[in-house]
C-alpha positions in Angstrom: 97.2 138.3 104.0 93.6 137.4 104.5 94.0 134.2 106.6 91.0 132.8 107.4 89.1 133.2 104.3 92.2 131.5 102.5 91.8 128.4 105.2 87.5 128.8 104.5 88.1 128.6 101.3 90.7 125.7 101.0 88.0 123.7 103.5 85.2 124.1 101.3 87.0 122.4 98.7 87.7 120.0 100.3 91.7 120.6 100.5 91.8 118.9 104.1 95.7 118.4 104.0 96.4 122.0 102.4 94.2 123.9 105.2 96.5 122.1 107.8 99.7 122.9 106.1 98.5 126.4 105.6 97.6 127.2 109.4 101.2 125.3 110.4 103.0 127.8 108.1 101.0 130.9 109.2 102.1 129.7 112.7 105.5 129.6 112.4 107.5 133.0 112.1 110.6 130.7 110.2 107.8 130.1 107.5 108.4 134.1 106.0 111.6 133.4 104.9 110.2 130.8 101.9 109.5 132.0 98.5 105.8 131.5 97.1 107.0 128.4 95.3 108.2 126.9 98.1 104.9 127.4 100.2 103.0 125.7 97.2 105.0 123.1 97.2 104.6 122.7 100.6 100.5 123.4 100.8 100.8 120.1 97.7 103.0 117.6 99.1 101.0 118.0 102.5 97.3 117.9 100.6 98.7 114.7 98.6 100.2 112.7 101.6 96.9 113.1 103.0 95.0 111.6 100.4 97.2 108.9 100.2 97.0 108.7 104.0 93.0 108.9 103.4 92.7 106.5 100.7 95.2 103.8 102.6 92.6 104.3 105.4 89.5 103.3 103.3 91.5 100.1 102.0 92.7 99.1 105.3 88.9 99.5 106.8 87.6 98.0 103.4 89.9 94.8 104.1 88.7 93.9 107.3 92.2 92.4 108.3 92.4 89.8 111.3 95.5 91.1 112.7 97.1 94.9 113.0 100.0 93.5 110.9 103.1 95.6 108.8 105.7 94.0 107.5 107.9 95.9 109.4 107.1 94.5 112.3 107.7 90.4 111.3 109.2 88.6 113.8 112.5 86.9 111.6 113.8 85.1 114.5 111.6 82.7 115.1 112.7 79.4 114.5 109.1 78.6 112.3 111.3 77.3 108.3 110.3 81.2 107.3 112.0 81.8 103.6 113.1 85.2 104.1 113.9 85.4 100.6 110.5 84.4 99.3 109.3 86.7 101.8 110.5 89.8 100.9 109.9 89.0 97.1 106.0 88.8 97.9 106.4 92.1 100.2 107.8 93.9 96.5 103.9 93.1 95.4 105.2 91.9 91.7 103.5 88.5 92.2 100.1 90.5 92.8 100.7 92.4 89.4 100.9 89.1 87.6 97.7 88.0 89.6 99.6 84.8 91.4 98.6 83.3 94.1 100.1 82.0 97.6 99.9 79.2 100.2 100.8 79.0 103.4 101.1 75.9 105.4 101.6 75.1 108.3 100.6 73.9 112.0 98.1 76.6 114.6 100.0 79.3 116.3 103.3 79.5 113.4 102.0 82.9 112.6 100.2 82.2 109.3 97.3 84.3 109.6 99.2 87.2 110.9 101.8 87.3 108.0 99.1 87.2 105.3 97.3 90.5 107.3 101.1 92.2 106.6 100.9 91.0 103.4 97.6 92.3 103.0 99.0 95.6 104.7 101.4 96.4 102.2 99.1 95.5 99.3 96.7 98.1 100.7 99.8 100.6 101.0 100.2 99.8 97.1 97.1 101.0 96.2 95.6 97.6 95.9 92.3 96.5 97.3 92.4 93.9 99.8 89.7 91.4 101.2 90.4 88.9 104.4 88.1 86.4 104.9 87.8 83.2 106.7 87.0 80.0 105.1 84.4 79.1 107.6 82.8 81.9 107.8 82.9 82.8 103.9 81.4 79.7 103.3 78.3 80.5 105.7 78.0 83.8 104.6 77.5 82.6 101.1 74.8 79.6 102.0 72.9 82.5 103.4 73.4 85.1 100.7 71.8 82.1 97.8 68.9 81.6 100.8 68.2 85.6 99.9 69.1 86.2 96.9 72.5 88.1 97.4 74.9 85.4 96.2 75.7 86.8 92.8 76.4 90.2 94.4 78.9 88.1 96.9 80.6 86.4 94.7 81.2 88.9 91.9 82.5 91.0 95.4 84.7 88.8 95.8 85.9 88.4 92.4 86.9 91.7 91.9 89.1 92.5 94.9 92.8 92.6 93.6 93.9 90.3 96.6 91.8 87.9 98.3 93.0 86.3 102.0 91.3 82.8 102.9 92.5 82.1 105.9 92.3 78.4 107.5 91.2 76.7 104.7 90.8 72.9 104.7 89.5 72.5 108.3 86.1 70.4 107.6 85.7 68.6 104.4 83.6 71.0 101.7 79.6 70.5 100.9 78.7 70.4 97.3 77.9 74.0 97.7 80.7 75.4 99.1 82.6 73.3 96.5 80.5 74.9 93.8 81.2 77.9 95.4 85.0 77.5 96.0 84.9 77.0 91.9 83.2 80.0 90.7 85.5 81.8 93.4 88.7 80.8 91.8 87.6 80.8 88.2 86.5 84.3 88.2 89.8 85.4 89.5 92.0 82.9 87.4 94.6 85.2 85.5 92.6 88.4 87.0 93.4 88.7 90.5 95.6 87.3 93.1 94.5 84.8 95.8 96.4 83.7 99.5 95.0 80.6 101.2 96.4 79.6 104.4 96.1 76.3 106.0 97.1 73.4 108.4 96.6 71.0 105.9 99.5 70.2 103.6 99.1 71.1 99.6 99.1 67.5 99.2 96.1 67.0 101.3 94.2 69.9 100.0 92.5 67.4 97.2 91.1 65.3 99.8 89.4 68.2 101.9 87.5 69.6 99.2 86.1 65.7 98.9 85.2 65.0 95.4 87.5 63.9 92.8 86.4 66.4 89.9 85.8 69.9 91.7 89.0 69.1 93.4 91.0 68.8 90.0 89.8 71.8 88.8 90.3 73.9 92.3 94.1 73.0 92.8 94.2 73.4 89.2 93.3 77.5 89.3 94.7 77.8 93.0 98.1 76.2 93.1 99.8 75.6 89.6 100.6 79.4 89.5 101.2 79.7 93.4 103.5 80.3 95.1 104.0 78.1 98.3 105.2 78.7 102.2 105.7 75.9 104.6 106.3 76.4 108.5 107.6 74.3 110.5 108.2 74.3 114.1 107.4 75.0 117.8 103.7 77.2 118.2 105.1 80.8 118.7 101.9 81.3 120.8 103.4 78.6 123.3 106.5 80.4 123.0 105.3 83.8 123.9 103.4 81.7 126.9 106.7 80.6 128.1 108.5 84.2 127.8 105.9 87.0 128.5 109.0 89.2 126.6 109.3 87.7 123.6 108.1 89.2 120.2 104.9 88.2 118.6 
């Protein structure tokens, strides 16, 4: 058998995963023992788990995710009020497929930010496109993008991602237009796409923060009548780790 043309040839088009499998087979004398069918089926699963491996890559870098999160690595144990049940409902990815929302609430250091990066991890392993963002920040980024023009682009970015993370919402009161803003957000992805918003502010208090009576109707209205909702309670599990170096994050 002609070897390396066979592995030029599979690199030219582009058959990354195949060229791999073929020069691991070639390699290994147990390999002349399989039947043609089998080493197809072998060069194919290997040149799709790449792809997948590829494409999981692009969404993870495409996400921009605060934390290196999985879901296989949340920490149960913590005393935090952490509904294991409603957890591992939202890690099955259904309420995403219905385009529902989430909030999590909760005091600084109960882990809020890092379970919606594991949550955004698993979307991303379901072939859905994931965006992180902070409020702050989004917020600034968007008062510059309608200083240059850009702020269409932005927003109709941000209204196509299949899961969008807002993390720390609610910690200044909102300017007419990040209000505005906030608005066209949430109304472009109403029944379309899926939303997470975390915050230290209860639910209850979110109408205040956004700090006019009519944009804040409408808000909760798209945001949190179809969401679902996760409160945390407890000691800071960053004080924790302080106190034992050992314990899990």
């Amino acid at each position: 058998m002609l070897n390396h043309p066979t592995l030029d040839q599979l690199n030219t088009l582009g058959l990354l995963g195949m060229s791999k499998a073929f020069s691991a087979l070639i390699d290994n004398p147990e390999s002349s023992s399989l039947g043609h069918a089998d080493w197809l089926a072998l060069l194919l699963d290997r040149e799709l788990v790449h792809r997948q491996d590829k494409r999981l890559g692009a969404r993870l870098r495409y996400a921009k995710l605060r934390h290196q999160a999985t879901p296989e690595d949340i920490d149960y144990r913590a005393v935090r009020g952490l509904d294991r049940g409603l957890l591992a409902s939202l890690l099955k990815g259904d309420w995403i497929k219905a385009h529902e929302n989430l909030a999590i609430t909760g005091k600084t250091g109960l882990g809020k930010s890092w379970l919606t990066c594991a949550l955004g991890h698993k979307a991303c392993r379901d072939n859905y496109s994931v965006l992180y963002v902070r409020a702050s920040k989004l917020f600034d980024e968007l008062a510059l993008a309608h200083g240059d023009g850009s702020a269409g682009r932005r927003l109709k970015n941000l209204a196509n991602v299949q899961l969008l993370i807002i993390d720390d919402w609610g910690m200044a009161p909102l300017g007419p237009q990040a209000r505005h803003d906030l608005l066209e957000i949430l109304e472009d992805r109403y029944g379309r796409a899926s939303t997470i918003v975390t915050s230290q502010l209860p639910v209850e208090a979110w109408h205040g923060a956004i700090n006019q009576a009519t944009y804040a109707d409408a808000i909760l209205d798209r945001l949190i009548h179809n969401a679902h909702r996760m409160e945390l309670a407890g000691e800071s599990m960053r004080r924790a780790t302080t106190k034992n170096p050992d314990a899990a994050a």
